[in-house]
C-alpha positions as CSV (number, residue, x, y, z in Angstrom):
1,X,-27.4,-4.4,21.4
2,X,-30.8,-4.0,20.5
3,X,-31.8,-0.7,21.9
4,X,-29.8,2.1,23.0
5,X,-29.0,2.3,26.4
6,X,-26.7,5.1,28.8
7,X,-23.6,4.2,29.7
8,X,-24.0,3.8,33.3
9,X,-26.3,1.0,32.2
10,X,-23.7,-0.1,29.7
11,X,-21.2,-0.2,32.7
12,X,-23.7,-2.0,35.1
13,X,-24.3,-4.8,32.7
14,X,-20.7,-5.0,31.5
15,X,-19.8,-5.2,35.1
16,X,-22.1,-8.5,35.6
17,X,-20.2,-10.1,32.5
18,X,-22.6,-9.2,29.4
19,X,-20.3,-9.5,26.6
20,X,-22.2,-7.6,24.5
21,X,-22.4,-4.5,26.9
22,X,-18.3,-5.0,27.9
23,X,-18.2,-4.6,23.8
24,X,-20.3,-1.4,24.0
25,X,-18.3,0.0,26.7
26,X,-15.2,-0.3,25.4
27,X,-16.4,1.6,22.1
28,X,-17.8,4.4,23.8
29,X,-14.5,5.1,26.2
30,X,-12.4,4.9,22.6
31,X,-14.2,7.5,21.7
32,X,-13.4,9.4,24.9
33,X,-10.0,8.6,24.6
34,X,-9.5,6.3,27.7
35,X,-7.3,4.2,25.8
36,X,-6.7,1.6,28.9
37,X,-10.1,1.3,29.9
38,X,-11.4,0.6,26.6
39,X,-8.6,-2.3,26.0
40,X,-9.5,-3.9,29.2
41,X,-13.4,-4.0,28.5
42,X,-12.1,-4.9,24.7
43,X,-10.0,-8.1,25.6
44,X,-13.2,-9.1,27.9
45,X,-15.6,-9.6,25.8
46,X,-13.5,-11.2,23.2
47,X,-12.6,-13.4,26.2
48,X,-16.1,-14.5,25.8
49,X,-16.2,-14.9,22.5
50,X,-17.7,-12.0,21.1
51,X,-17.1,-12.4,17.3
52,X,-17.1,-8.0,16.5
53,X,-14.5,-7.8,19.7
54,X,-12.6,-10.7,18.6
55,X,-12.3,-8.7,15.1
56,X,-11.6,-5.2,16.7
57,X,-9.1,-7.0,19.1
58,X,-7.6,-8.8,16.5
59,X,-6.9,-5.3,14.1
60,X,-6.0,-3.6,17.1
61,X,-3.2,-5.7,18.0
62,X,-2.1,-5.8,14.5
63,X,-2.2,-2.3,13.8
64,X,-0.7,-1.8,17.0
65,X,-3.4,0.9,18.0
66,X,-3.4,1.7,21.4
67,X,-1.7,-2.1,22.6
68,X,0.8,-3.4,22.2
69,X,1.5,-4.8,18.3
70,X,1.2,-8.7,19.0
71,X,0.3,-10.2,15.2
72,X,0.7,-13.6,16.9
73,X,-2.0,-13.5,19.2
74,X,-4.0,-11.5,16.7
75,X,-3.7,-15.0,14.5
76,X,-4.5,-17.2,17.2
77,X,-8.1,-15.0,17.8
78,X,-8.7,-14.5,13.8
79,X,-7.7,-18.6,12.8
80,X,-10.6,-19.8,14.5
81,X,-13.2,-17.5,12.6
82,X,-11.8,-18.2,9.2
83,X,-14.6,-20.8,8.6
84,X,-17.4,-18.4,9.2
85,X,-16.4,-14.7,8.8
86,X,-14.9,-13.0,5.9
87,X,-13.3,-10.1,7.9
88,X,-10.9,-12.7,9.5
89,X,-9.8,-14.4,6.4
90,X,-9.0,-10.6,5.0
91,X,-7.4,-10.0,8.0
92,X,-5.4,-13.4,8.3
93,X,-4.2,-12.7,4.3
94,X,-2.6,-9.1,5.7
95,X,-1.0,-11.0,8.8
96,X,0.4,-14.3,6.4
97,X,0.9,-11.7,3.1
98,X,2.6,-8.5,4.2
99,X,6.2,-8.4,4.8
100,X,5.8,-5.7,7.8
101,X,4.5,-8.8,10.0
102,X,7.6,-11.1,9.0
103,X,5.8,-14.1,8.5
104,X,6.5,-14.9,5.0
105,X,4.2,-16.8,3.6
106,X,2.5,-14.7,1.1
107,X,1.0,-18.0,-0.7
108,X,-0.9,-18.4,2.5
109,X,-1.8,-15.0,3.0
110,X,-3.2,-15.6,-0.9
111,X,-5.3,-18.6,0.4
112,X,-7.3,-16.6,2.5
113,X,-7.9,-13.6,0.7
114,X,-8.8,-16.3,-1.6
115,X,-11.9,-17.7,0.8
116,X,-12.8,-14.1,1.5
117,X,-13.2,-13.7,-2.3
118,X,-15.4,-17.2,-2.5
119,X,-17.7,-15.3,0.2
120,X,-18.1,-12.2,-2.1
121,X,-15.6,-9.5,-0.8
122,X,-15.1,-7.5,-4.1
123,X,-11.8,-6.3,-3.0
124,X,-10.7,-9.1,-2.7
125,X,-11.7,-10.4,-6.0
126,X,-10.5,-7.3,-7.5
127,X,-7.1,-8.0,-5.9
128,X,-6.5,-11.8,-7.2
129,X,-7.4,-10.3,-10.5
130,X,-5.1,-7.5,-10.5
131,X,-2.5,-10.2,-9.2
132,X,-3.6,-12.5,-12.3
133,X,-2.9,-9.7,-14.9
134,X,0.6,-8.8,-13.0
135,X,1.5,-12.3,-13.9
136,X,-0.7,-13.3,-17.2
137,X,-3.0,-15.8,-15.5
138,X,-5.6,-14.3,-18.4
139,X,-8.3,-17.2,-17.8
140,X,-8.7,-15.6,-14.1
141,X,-9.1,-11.8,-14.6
142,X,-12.5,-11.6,-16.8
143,X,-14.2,-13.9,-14.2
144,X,-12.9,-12.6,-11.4
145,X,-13.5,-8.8,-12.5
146,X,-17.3,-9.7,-13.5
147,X,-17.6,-11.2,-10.0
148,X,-15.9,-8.3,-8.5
149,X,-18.1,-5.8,-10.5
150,X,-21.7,-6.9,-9.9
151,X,-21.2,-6.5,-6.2
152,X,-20.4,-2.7,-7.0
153,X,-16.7,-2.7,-7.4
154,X,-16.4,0.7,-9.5
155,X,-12.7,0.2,-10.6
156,X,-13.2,-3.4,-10.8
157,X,-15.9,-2.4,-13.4
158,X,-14.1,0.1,-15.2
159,X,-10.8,-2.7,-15.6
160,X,-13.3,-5.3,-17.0
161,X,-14.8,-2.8,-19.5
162,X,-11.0,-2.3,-20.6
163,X,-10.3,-5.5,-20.6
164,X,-13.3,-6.2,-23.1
165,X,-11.8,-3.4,-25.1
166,X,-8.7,-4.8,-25.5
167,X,-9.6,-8.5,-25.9
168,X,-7.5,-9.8,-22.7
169,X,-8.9,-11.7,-19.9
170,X,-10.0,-14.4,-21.3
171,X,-14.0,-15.6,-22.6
172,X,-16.9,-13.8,-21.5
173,X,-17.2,-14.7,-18.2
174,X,-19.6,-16.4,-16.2
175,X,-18.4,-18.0,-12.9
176,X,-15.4,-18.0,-11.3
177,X,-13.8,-21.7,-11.7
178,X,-12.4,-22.0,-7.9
179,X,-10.2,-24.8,-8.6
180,X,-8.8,-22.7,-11.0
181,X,-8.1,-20.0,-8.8
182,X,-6.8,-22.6,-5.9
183,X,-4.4,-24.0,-8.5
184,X,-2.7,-20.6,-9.8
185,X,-2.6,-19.4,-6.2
186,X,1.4,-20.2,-6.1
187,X,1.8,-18.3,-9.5
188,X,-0.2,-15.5,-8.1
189,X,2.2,-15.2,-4.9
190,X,5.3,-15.5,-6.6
191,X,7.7,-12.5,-7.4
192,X,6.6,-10.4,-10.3
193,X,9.3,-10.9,-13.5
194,X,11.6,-7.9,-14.1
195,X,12.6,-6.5,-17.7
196,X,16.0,-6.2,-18.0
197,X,17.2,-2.8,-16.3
198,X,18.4,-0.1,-19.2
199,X,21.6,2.1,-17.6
200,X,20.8,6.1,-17.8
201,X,24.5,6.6,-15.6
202,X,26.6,5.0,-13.7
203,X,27.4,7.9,-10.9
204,X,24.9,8.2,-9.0
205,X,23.5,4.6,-10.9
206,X,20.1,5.9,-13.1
207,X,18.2,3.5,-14.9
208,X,15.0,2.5,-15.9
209,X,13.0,-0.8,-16.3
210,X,10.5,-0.5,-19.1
211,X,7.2,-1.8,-19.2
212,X,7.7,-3.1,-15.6
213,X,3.7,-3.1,-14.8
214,X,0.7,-3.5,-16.9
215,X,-1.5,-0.8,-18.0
216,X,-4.6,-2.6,-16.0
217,X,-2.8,-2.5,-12.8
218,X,-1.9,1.1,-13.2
219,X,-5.0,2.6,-14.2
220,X,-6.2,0.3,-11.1
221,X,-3.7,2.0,-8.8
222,X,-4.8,5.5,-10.3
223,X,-8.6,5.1,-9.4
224,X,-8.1,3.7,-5.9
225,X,-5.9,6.5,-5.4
226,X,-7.5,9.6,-7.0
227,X,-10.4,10.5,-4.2
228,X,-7.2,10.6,-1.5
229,X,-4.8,13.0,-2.8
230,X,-4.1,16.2,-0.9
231,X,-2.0,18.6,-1.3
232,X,1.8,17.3,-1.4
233,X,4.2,18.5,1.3
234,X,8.3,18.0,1.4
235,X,11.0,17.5,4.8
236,X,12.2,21.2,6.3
237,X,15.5,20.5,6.7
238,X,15.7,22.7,9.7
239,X,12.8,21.4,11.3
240,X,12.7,18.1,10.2
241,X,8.9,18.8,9.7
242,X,7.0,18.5,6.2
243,X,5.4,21.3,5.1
244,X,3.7,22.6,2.3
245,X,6.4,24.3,-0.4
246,X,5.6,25.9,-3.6
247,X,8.8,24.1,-4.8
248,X,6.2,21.1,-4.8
249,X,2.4,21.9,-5.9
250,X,1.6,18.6,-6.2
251,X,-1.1,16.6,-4.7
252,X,-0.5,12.8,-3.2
253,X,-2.0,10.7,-1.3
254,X,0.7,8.2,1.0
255,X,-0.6,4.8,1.1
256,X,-0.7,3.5,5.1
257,X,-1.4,-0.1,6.1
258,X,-5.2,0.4,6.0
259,X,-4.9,1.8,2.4
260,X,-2.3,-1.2,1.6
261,X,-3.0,-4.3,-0.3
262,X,-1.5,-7.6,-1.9
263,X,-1.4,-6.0,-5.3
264,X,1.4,-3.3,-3.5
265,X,2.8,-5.5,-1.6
266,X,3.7,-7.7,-5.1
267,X,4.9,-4.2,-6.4
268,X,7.2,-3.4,-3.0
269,X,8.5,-6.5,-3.1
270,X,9.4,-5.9,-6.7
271,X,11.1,-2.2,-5.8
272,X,12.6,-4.2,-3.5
273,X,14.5,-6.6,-5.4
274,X,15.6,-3.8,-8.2
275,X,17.1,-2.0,-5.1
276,X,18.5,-4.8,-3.7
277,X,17.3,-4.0,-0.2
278,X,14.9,-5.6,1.9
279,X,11.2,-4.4,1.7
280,X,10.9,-3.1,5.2
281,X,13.5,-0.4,3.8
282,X,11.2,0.9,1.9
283,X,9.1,4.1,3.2
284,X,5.3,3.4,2.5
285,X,4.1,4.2,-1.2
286,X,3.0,7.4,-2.3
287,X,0.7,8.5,-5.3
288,X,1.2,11.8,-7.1
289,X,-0.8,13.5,-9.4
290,X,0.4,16.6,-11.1
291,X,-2.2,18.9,-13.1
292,X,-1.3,21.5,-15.7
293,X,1.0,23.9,-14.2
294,X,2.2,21.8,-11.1
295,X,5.7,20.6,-10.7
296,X,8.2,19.2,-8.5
297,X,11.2,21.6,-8.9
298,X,15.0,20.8,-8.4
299,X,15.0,18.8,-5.4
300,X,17.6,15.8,-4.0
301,X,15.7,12.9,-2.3
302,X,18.7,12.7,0.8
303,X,18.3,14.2,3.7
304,X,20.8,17.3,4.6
305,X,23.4,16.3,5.9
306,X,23.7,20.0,7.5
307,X,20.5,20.4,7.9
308,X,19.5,21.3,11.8
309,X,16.8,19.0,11.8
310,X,17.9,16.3,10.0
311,X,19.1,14.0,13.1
312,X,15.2,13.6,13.5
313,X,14.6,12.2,9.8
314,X,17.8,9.9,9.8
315,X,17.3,8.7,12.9
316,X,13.7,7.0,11.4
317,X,15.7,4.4,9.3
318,X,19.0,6.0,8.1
319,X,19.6,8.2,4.7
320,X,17.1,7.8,2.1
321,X,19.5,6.2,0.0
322,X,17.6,4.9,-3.2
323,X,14.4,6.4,-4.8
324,X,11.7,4.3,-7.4
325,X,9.0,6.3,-9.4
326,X,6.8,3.7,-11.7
327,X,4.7,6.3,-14.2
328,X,1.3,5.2,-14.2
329,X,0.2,6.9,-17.4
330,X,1.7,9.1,-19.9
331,X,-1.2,10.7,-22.0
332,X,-0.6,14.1,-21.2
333,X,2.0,17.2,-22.4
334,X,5.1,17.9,-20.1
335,X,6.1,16.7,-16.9
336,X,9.5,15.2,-17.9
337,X,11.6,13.7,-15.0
338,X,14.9,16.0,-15.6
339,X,18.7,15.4,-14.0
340,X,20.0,19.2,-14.5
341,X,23.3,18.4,-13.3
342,X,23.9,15.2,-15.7
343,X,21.9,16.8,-18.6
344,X,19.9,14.1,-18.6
345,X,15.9,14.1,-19.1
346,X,13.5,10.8,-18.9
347,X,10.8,11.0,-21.1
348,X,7.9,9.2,-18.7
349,X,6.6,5.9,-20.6
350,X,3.3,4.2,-18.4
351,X,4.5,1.1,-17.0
352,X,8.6,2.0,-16.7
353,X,10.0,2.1,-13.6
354,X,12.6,4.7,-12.6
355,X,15.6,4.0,-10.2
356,X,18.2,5.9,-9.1
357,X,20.4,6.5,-5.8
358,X,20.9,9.3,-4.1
359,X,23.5,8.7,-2.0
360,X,27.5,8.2,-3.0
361,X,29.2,4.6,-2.2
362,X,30.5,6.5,1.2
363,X,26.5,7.1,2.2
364,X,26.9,10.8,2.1
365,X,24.2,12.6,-0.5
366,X,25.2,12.7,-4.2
367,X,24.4,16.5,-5.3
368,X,24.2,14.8,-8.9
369,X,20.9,13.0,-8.2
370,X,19.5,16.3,-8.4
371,X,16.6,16.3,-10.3
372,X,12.5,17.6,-11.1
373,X,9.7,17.2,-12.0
374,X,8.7,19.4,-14.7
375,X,5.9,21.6,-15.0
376,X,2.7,19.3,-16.8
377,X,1.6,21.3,-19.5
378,X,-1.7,19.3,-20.3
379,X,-3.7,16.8,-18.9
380,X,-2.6,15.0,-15.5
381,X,0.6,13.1,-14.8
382,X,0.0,10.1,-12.3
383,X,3.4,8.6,-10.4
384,X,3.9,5.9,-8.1
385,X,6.8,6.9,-5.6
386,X,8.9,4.8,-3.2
387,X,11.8,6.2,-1.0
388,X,14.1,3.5,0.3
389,X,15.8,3.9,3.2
390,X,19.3,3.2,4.5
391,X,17.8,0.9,7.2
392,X,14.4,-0.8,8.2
393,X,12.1,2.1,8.4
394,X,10.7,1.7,12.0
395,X,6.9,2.7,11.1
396,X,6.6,-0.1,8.6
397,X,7.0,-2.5,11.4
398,X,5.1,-0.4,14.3
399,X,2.1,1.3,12.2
């Protein structure tokens, strides 16, 4: 609206059918926390075709924020803008891309993140870049970084200047070849190859998958990440709360749907087939980062089966029965991943992928998955941590 006006006025005029007012309204009661209201004056003016309610409606529906989650009609208001506005195509990639909204079409969902990219999103350049090193498509990631970079991508910047470094990423770059892009767009959706799994034990099953992701990617995941950590918490098993511990000094960051993108959904997708579960199993991703001094001591990942609160954790998606740790760097001192009970310690490699189960064949925790993080001694450790559930985990499908 052009000027500001007072929310009697805003009702008055939303009242007589002004879109734009209805719009206004319905912010203003959000903020107030009249949830209804604010829906009703919401689905109103994207009922006249209000393109910023149409997009709010849209993400609310899909997020599930105060309405029902309906990802279907969210399509049917978001297909229509794809021609015009690059907030729906990024928007229609999540809803055709993501496995939480079951569609599964990810080559789709690429296709639009694709045109959002041709309009200038950086993130979304970023993204079919990252998805172009995953899988070797060099001739895409220089372009497609350079693009991504001049419209102030910072860690789209910093993976072209190590690109350059090491001489990957094809020529110099100077625009992005679309047809290029259009053509490795099933490449770029497929599943990421795995490296043959190396056996650590076979009760509870350890093993690692070396060199699972490239160094770009990581260092990607590490700068996205970094200004979100906080201080890292762990499950009472009384409460079934998470608290902070000293057991765990860590910091982390846990990566929710807003904080998601097609580059971790690839990489779920990929826990998911070395687990052999579906990817809805899987609790959402979390990023450590352990400074000199900070550890993660003797811990198991299942919950207590004595535990007095543990009802409430299993009862969100069953035991967590498998766990996956990708180390995203490994230039500092310390910070070993150690099995005390098995006498077994994993010296961390950047790019390997570490799975184990926690759980026997009978579902009940395995005390021999036992194991810590020890103390970093120099520098900072950077992990990539999934915990896969038993069952679907129910907040992956209702955010």
């Amino acid at each position: 609206m052009a000027r500001s006006i007072s929310i009697d006025e805003a009702a008055a005029r939303a009242k007589s059918g002004d879109a734009e007012a209805q719009y206004a309204l319905s912010s203003v009661l959000h903020r107030r926390g009249e949830w209804g209201e604010s829906l009703h004056w919401l689905r109103l003016a994207a009922a006249q075709a209000l393109i910023p309610a149409q997009l709010t409606l849209a993400t609310f529906l899909m997020d599930g924020r105060r309405c029902p989650r309906d990802p279907e009609q969210a399509m049917q208001l978001l297909q229509p803008l794809a021609a015009t506005e690059m907030e729906a195509n990024l928007l229609l990639g999540e809803l055709h891309g993501f496995a939480a909204f079951e569609v599964g079409d990810r080559e789709t969902g690429l296709r639009y993140v694709a045109a959002a990219a041709r309009r200038g999103d950086a993130g979304a350049l970023r993204q079919l870049a990252m998805l172009g090193v995953c899988h070797g498509c060099w001739n895409l990631v220089g372009p497609l970084l350079d693009a991504a970079a001049r419209r102030g991508d910072a860690a789209a910047a910093h993976a072209l200047a190590s690109a350059r470094a090491e001489g990957i990423g094809g020529a110099s770059p100077s625009a992005v070849d679309w047809t290029f892009v259009d053509e490795a767009l099933p490449v770029l959706a497929s599943d990421l190859p795995l490296p043959q799994a190396l056996p650590l034990r076979q009760s509870p099953l350890i093993r690692t998958l070396p060199g699972l992701i490239h160094p770009l990617v990581l260092d990607m995941i590490i700068k996205l990440a970094a200004p979100r950590v906080q201080r890292s918490q762990i499950v009472d098993a009384r409460t079934g709360e998470v608290r902070a511990d000293p057991m765990r000094n860590s910091s982390h960051v846990t990566l929710g749907p807003r904080e998601h993108d097609h580059v971790l959904e690839a990489l779920e997708r990929c826990i998911g087939r070395v687990c052999g579960t579906p990817v809805l199993n899987g609790e959402f991703l979390q990023i450590l980062r352990y400074r000199a001094g900070e550890e993660f001591k003797a811990h198991v990942d299942y919950f207590n089966e004595g535990g007095a609160g543990t009802h409430r954790s299993l009862a969100d998606g069953g035991q967590r029965a498998q766990t996956a740790l990708l180390y995203l760097n490994d230039d500092y001192r310390g910070g070993r991943t150690c099995f005390p009970r098995l006498d077994l310690t994993i010296e961390p490699r950047r790019g390997d992928l570490l799975h184990f189960h926690n759980v026997s064949a009978d579902g009940r925790g395995h005390q021999d998955s036992l194991h810590a993080g020890m103390p970093v001694v120099a520098g900072e450790k950077w992990l990539l941590s999934q915990w896969i559930r038993s069952e679907r985990h129910p907040p992956r499908v209702a955010w």
